[in-house]
N, C-alpha and C positions, 0 to 999 in steps of 0.2 A: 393566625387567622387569615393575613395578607394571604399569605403562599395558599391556603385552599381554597382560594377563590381563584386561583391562578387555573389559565386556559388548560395546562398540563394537568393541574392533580385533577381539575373539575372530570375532564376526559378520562383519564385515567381513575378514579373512582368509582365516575357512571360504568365503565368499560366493565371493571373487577364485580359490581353488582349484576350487570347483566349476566355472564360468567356465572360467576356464583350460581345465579337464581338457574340457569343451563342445566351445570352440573347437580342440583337439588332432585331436578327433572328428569333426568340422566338413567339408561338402565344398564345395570352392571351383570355380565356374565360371566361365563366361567366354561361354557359351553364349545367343546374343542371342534366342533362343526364349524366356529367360526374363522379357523383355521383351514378350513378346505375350500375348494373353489366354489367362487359368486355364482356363475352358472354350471353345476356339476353335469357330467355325463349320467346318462342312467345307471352304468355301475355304481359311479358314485355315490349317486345319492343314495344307490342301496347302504352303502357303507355309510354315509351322515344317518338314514334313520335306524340303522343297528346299534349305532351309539348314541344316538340319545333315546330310540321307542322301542329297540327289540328286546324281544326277549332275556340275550345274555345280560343288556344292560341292568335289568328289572331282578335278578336273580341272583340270591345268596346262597352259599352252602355253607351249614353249620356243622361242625361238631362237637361233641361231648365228652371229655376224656378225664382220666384218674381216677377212676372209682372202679368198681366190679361188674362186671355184665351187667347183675338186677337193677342196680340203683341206677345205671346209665336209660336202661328199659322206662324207668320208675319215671327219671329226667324228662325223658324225651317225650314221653307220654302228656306228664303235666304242663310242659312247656308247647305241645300241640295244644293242648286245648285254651292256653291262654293266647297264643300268639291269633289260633283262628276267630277268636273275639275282637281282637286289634283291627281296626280300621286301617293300620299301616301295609296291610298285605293280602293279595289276592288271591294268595295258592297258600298252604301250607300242606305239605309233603313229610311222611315220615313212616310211611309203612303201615299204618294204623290203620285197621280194615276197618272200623266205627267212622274213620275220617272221612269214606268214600261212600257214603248211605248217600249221597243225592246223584254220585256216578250209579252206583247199584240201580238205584230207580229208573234212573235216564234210561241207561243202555238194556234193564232187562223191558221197559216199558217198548221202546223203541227198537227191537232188536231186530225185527223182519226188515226195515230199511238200513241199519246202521250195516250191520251184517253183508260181509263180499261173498258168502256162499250160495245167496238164495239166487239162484240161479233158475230159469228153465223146469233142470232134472233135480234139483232138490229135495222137491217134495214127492216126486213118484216113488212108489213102490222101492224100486233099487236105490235111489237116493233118499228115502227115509230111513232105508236097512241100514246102509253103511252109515249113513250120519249118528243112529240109536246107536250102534255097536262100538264106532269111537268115540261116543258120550259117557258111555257106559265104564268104558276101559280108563276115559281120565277123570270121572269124577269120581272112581274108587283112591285115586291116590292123588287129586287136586289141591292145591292150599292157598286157591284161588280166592277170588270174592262169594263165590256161590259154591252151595253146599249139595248133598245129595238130596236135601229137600225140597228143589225146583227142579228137579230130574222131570217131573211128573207135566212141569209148568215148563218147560223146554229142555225136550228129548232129542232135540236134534243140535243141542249144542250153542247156540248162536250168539249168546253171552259170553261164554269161555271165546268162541274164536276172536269178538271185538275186544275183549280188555287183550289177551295176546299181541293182538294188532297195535293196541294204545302204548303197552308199556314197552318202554323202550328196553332195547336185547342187553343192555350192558348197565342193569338195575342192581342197586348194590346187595349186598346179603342180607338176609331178612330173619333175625334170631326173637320169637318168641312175640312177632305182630310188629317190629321195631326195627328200622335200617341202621346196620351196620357195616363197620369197614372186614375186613377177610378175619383178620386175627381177633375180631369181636372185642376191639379196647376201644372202641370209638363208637359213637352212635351219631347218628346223621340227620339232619334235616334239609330240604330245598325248599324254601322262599321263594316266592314275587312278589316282589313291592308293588303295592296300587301303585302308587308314582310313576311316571316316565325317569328313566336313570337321568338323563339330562337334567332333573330336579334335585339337586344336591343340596335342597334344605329339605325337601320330604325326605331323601335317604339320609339325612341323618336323621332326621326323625326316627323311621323305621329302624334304624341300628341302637337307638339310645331305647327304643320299646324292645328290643332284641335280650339289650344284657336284660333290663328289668325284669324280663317273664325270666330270667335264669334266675335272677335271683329271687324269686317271689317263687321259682320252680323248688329250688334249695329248700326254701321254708318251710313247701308243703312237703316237701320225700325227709325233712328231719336230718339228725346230725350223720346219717352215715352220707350224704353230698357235702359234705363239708370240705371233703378235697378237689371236688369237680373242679375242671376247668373248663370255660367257656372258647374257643374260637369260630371265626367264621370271617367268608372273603368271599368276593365277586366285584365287579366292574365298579358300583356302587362306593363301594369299601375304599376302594384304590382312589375315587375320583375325591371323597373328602374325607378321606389322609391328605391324600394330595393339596389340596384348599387349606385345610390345617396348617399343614406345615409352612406351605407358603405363604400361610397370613402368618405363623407366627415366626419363621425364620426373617419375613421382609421384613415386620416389626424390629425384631432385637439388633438384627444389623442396618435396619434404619437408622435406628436410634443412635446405635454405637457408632455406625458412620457419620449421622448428624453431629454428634457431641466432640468428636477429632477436628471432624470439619471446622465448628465451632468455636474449640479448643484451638486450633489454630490461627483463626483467624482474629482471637481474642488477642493470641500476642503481638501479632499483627497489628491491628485498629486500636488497641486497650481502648474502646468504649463502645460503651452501650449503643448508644444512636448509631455509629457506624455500622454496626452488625446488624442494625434495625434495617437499616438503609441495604447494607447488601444482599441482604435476602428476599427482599422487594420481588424485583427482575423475577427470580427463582418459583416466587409462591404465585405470582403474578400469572406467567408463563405453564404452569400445570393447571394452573384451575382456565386459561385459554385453551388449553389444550386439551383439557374431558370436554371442555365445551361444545367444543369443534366436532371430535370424533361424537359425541354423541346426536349433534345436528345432522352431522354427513350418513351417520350411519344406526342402527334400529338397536343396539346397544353398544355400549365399551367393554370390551373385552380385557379381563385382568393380566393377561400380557402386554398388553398394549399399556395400560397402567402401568405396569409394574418401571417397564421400558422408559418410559418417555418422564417417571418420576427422576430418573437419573441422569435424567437432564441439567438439573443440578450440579453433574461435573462441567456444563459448558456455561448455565446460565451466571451459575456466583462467578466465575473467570471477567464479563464483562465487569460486574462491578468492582475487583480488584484491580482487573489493567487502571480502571477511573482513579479508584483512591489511593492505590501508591502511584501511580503517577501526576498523581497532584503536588502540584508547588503553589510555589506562590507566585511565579509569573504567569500559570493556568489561573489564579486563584480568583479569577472571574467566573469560575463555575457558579463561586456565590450570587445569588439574586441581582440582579441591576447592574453589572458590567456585560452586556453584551458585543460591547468590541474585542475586550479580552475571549471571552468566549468562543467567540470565532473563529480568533488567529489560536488560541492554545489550544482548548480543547476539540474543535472539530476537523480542525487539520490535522493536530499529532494523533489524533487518538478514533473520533468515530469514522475518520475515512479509513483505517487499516479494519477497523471491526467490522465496517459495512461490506468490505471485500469479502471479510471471513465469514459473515451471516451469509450471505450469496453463495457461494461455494458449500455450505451446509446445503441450504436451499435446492441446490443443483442434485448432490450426494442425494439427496431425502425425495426429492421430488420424484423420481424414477419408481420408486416401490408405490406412488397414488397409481400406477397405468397396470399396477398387479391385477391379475384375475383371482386371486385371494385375498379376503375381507381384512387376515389377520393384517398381512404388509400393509395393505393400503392403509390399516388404520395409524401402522406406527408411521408412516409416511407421514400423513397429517397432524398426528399428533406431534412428532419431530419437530417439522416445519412450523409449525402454529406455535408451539412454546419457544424456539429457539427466536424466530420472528419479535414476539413479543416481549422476551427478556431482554432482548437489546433493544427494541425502541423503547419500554421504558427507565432502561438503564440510560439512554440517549437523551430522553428528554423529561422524565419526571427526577429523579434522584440529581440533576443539578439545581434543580428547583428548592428541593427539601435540603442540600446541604447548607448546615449555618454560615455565616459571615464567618466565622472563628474555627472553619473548620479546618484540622491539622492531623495529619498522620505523618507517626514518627518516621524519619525517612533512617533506609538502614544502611547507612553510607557505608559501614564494614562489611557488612555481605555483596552489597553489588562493586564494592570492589575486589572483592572475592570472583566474585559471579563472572567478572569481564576478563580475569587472569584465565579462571578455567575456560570461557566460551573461544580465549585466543588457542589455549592448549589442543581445545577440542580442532578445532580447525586445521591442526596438521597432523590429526589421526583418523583426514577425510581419508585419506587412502583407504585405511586397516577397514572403514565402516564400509565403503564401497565395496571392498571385496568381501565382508560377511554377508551385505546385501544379495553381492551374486553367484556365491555359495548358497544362500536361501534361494535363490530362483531356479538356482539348478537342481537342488533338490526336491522341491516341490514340480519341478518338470520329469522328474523321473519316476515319479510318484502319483504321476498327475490322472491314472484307472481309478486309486483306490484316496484319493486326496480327499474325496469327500462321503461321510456313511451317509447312508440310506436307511441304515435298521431303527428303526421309531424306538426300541428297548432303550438306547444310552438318554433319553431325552423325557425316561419316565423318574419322577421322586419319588416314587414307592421304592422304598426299602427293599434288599435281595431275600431277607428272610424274609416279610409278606410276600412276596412272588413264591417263594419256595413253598409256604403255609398253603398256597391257591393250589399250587401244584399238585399238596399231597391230598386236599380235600377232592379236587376233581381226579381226581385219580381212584379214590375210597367209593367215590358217589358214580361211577362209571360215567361221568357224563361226557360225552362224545362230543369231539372236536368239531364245532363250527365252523370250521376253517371256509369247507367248499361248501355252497350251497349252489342250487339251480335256481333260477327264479323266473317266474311267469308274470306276463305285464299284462293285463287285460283290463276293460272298462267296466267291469263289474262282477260281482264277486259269484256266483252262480257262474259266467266265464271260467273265472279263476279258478273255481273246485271242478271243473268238468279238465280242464285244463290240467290239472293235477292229478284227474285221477288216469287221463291218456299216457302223460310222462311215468308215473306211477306203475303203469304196466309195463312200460319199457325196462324198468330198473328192477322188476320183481328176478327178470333170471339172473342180471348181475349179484344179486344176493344170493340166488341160488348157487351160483357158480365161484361163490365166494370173493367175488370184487369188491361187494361193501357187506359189512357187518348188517346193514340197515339202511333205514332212511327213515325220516321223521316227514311228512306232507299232509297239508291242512286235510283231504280228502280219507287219511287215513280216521283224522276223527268226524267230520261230517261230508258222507256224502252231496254230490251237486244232488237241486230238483228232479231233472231227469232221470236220473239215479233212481234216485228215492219212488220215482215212480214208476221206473221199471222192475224196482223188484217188489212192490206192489201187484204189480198185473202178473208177475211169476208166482203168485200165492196161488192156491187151488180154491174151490168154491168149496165149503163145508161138509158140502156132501162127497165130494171126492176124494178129501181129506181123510175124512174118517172110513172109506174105504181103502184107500193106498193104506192107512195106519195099520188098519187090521190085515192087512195080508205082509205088511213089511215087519211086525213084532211076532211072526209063527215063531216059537221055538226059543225066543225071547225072552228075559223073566220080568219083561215090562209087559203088562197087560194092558186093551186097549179102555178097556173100563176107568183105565186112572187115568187116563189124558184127557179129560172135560175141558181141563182148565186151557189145556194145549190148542184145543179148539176152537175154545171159545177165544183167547189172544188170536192166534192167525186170523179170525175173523174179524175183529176190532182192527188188527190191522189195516186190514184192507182199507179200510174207510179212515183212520186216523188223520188228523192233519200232519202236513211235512215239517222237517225240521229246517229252522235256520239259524246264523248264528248267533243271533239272542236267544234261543231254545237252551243253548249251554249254559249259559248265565248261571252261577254259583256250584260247580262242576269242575273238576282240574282239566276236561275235556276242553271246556271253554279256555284255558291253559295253552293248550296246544292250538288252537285257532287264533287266537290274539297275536301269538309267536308266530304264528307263519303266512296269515292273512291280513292283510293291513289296507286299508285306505289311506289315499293319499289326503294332509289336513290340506293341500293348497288346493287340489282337484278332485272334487267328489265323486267324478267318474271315472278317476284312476284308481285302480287297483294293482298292487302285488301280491302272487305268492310264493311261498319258501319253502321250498325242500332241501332238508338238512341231508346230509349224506354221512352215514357213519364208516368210518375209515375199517378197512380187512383189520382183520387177527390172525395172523402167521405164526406158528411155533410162539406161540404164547406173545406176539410181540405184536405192537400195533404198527401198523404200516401204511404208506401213505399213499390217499388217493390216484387213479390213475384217471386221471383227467381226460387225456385223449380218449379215451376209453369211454367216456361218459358223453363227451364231445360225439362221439364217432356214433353211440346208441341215437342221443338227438335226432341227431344230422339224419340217418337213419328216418324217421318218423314222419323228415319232411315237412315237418311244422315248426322247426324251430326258427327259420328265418322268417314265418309270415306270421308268426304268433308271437314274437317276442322273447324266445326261451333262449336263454344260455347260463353258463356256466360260470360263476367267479369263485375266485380264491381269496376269504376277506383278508388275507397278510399280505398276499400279493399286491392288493388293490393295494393298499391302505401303504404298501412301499411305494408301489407305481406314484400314488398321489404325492408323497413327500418327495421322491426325487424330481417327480413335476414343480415342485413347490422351488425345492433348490437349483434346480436347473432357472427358473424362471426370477431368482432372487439374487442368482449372479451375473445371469443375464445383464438384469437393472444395474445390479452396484455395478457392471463393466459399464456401463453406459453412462451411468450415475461419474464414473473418475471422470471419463473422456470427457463429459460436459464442462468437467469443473478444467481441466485443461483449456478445452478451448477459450473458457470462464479470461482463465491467466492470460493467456496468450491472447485475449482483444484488450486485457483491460491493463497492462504491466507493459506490454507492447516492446517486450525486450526476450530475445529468448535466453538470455545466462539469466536474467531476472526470474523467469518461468521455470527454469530448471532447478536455481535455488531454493523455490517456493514450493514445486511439485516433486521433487526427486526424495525430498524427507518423509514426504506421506505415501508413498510410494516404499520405499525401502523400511519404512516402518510395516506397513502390512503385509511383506512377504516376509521380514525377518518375523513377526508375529505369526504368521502360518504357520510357518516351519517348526518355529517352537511348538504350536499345539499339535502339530501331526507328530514329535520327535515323541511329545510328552503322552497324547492319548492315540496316537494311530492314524488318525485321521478328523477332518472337521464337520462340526455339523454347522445347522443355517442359524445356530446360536451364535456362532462363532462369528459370522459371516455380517452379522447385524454389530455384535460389538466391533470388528472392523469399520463397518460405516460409520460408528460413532469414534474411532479412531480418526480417521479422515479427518471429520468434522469437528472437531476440536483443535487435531496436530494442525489444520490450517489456519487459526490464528497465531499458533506459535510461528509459524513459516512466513506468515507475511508481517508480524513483526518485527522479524529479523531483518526483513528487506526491508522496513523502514528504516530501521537502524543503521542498515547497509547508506542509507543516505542522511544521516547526520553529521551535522558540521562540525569542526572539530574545536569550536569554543569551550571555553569552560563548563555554561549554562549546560552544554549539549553535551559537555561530559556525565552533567549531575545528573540530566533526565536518562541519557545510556544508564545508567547505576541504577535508577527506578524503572525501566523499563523492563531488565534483567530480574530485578526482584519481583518485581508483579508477574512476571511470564514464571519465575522459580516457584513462589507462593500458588498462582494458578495452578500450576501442574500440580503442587504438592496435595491443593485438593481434590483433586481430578481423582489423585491415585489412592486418599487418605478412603472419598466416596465410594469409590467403585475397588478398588482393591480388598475391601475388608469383603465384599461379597464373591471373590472368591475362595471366603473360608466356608459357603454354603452348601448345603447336602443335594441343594433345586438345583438343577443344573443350568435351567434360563438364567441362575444369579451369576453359578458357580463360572461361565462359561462367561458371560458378557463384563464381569466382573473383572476374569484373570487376562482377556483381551484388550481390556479397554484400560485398565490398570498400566500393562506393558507395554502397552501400544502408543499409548500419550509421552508415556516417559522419554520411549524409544524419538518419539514426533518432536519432543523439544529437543533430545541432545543430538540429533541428526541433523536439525533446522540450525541449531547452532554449529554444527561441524559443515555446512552445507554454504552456511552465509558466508560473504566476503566481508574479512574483519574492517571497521573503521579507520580511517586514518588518523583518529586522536590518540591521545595517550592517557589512557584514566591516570589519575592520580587519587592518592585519601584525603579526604580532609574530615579533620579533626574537629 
């Protein structure tokens, strides 16, 4: 009871509740926008709101397969009609003409405005003729939405031309009212999740309503589905697998890394309270650390978690240098000696760790001055845990250790330990020269030293990529790659705006440059629009004259067009459409996807034209950018309105190589500090180079091996480096204490403990972080097998590196 009343635990108590109550408050995302820049460019941000609010994000393709044509038909049909009940989804897609009865209505209600033909000459005479004549000719072989029974109710076509217009050119095969893939073993559907994709508990929601309508679909088509197979993929799919896996890959090599760790340190301390005590620091210093990031910043992000848990290979290290380096002439770490305390434990022991937390500090601090949210967060998180495992490994765990406390000292290994660290010291040569074998190589190397391609750094499995592949490929849906985008302050702007670029790009389709384009304007025209082809409509009476002289000879008489009549004149006066007119319409589909309001500015607007890539000898071929560029530019409005052109892979590369540029930027800045760090506070330069040249030679020998092993590094790589640093620096400046010990007996025993706490440390460093890279995540797989080798490499370098003692250990028995 004395000791919790003590100034330390009191502190330290209150400190872990406030913490605690922090992290309760705490928001946890998952959200890879928090990975992109704090203040994005406008391309940018095009690219963060595609991945959490556009359309691709929102959208699955399903199919159907292993049964026979009918019962795929049978599937598909039952499983529309349950899915479109489901509150989980805002579009459901699948060919089924009964599914578009409130498009049917929309567009034949609304067709004098929707419609790009009513023009001027439309309705005269010569434009009534040719419009009946090409109506006529394609609604004898149509398998459109509209039949020959509205011939009568629009003779000039104006339905047929807008769904043309709506459905996109590269729509899958349609066998018997049902989409299918070419060879008709597959049947298809297209989704949109109500959800914003960035919502990865509604998309799983919506995938877990997904299989059920299969299997409730099953039940109702009877035993011939009993072989169907369900699949289906999109951005969604990928984002919680992805969550999945990594919650339950972090779990079971948590655990299993916990229980070694454990397991080792059990044979180490054999007792309970010891293992209580050394985990303190550790548990103490993460739940500081959510605390912090989630105060500094608007949620915590699950890399940043994941990261900064593994901190763990630096935090339990202080409470091992404490407990095997205790004796019993420290043994005033116990309650009520604080003269011994002083000269033993804060001399030998927290002046070398205070150097080492600082020089983490230094490493870590760099990534808080990132212009991306992700570093800054592991910056602070780094620093705030590391910070906090040692002060209270400094000043509460002397508190809490008993009078009687003892750990077995392992007098055979650290005289083990001191034979090898002298061996190691005359095979400084051999290291220094693999050192500068890694630097030359990695200098010859140094174009392709680091990828750029965002692919190696996704956990989706190679078959679901393949799966995505062959479904967007069955379902035509065209590469989102390029889009144009327009920035205007309101959305009437925006669709006037679209439908000018719109006209630009109509002969590049002609001339075969894109397949298509997809533009909000294609499904609702702007106001002005709408109401100049209002005023292009004729008055009643002129109508039914142009009618009767453009049907002479015609087998449409003017007798049956009443109904023709009377709509164009409803027309005229109808109210306009806007885009809540759409509302419950796959129309409205196509305007959410490419029209968007900004949530932080209400009078910003975007909008998106997708551009569908040429078809060349059957092959799809790729955008010609300049070419699009050059139309723009052309138009003359694209510099004072806002318009240009991105490429989302470009972008989305562009940004990560800004990411990495700007992440080794800092660690280069991050070593230098910690140099300078050495060299004010060690005030020796063989001292400095003893201390620096191990962590240093550590991380380009560890380069080298990841570029030998995978090609080249990513900024996973780069981070488990930093935590190489930050670690290999307390082995380095241990040594240099050691370099100054006397050659008494006493200071024989504590060299032999100091040896084994730096052995045991490492062993957990490597025991923690090495088991994750047996991970399939590659943030584990990569920081995992860096930081594994990297430590290793940081002690037996710092021991080849140090100038051996002038004692001579002996055993004692």
């Amino acid at each position: 009871m004395k000791k919790l009343l003590h100034p330390a635990i009191a502190l330290w108590l209150a400190f872990s509740l406030i913490c605690g109550f922090l992290v309760s408050q705490s928001k946890f995302t998952a959200d890879m926008s928090a990975f992109l820049p704090r203040d994005p460019s406008p391309r940018q941000q095009i690219l963060i709101d595609q991945i959490s609010e556009g359309f691709a994000s929102r959208s699955l393709i399903v199919g159907l397969e292993g049964v026979p044509e009918n019962v795929l038909a049978q599937l598909s049909t039952s499983m529309g009609q349950i899915l479109r009940a489901s509150n989980n989804f805002s579009n459901v897609s699948n060919g089924q003409t009964d599914a578009s009865q409130k498009d049917q209505e929309l567009i034949f209600a609304n067709r004098y405005v929707l419609s790009p033909r009513i023009t001027p000459d439309r309705m005269t005479v010569k434009g009534l003729r040719e419009a009946i004549e090409d109506t006529l000719a394609e609604v004898s072989s149509s398998t459109g939405l509209f039949s020959k029974s509205l011939l009568a109710r629009d003779p000039t076509g104006e339905s047929l031309e807008i769904i043309k217009r709506i459905i996109p050119a590269n729509q899958p095969a349609n066998s018997g009212g049902i989409w299918m893939n070419a060879s008709l073993t597959r049947a298809l559907i297209l989704l949109q999740t109500a959800a914003q994709g960035s919502d990865l508990d509604a998309q799983q929601a919506a995938q877990t309503a997904l299989e059920q309508s299969f299997i409730q679909a099953k039940a109702q088509v009877g035993p011939t589905a009993g072989k169907a197979r369900l699949k289906y993929s999109g951005p969604g799919v990928f984002a919680v697998k992805a969550r999945d896996t990594i919650k339950t890959e972090a779990a079971r090599l948590s655990v299993a890394g916990t229980m070694l760790v454990l397991s080792l340190l059990w044979l180490i301390y054999r007792s309970v309270v010891t293992l209580f005590l050394g985990v303190l620091p550790v548990v103490t210093g993460a739940i500081a650390g959510i605390a912090a990031v989630g105060l500094g910043f608007s949620s915590v992000h699950g890399m940043t978690l994941g990261f900064g848990i593994t901190l763990i290979g630096e935090a339990v290290d202080y409470a091992i240098y404490l407990f095997v380096q205790y004796t019993p002439r420290t043994g005033a770490l116990a309650v009520g000696d604080r003269q011994g305390d002083k000269q033993g434990f804060t001399s030998s022991f927290w002046t070398t760790i205070r150097l080492g937390v600082i020089t983490s500090i230094f490493g870590f601090s760099t990534l808080l001055l990132s212009g991306f949210t992700g570093l800054a967060q592991l910056g602070l998180f780094s620093i705030v845990g590391i910070v906090v495992a040692a002060v209270v490994t400094r000043f509460v765990l002397p508190v809490l250790v008993p009078h009687n406390f003892a750990v077995r000292q392992p007098k055979r290994l650290g005289f083990l330990l001191t034979k090898l660290v002298q061996n190691l010291y005359f095979c400084k040569g051999f290291l220094v020269l693999l050192a500068a074998v890694a630097v030359i190589f990695l200098a010859l190397r140094w174009d392709i030293l680091w990828s750029t391609e965002l692919g190696g750094l996704s956990p989706v499995p190679e078959v679901a990529q393949q799966l995505d592949s062959e479904l967007r490929a069955d379902m035509g849906a065209p590469d989102a790659g390029v889009l144009i985008v327009l920035q205007t302050t309101s959305s009437e702007q925006a669709l006037q705006l679209s439908e000018a670029v719109a006209a630009k790009l109509e002969p590049l389709v002609t001339n075969g440059d894109l397949s298509g384009f997809q533009a909000p304007s294609n499904y609702l025209p702007s106001q002005r629009t709408q109401i100049a082809r209002k005023e292009n409509l004729p008055t009643d009476a002129q109508l039914q004259r142009n009618a009767a002289l453009a049907l002479v000879g015609l087998p449409l008489k003017p007798d049956k067009l009443s109904g023709f009549f009377l709509d164009v004149a409803a027309a005229k006066t109808a109210p306009l459409l806007f885009p809540s007119s759409l509302k419950g319409t796959s129309m409205n589909l196509g305007i959410e996807s490419l029209l968007m309001q900004s949530t932080k500015n209400p009078s910003a607007w975007t909008a998106l034209i997708a551009l569908q890539a040429p078809v060349r000898d059957g092959s799809q071929v790729s955008i010609d950018v300049k070419k699009i560029n050059a139309v723009l530019t052309d138009t003359g409005q694209a510099k004072e309105n806002g318009i240009y052109v991105i490429e989302l892979k470009n972008e989305a590369r562009d940004v990560y190589s800004a990411y990495l540029r700007e992440a080794i930027t800092l660690s280069a800045a991050g070593l230098f500090a910690i140099l300078i760090l050495l060299v004010l506070v060690l005030r020796s330069a063989h001292r400095v180079v003893r201390v620096f040249m191990p962590l240093l030679a550590s991380v380009v020998i560890v380069a080298a091996t990841i570029v030998v092993l995978k090609g080249s590094m990513s900024l996973l790589h780069l981070v488990g480096l930093l935590l190489v640093i930050a670690i290999g620096s307390n082995y380095a400046l241990f040594f240099d204490q050691r370099n100054r010990t006397s050659t008494s007996s006493t200071s024989a025993s504590s060299d032999h403990n100091m040896l084994c706490s730096l052995f045991f440390a490492n062993l957990t460093t490597i025991l923690g972080f090495g088991i994750l890279a047996f991970s399939s995540v590659p943030v584990m797989n990569a920081i995992g097998f860096t930081v594994g080798m990297g430590t290793f490499l940081a002690l037996v370098l710092s021991a080849a590196f140090a100038k051996p003692p002038t004692m001579h250990a002996t055993v004692q028995n």
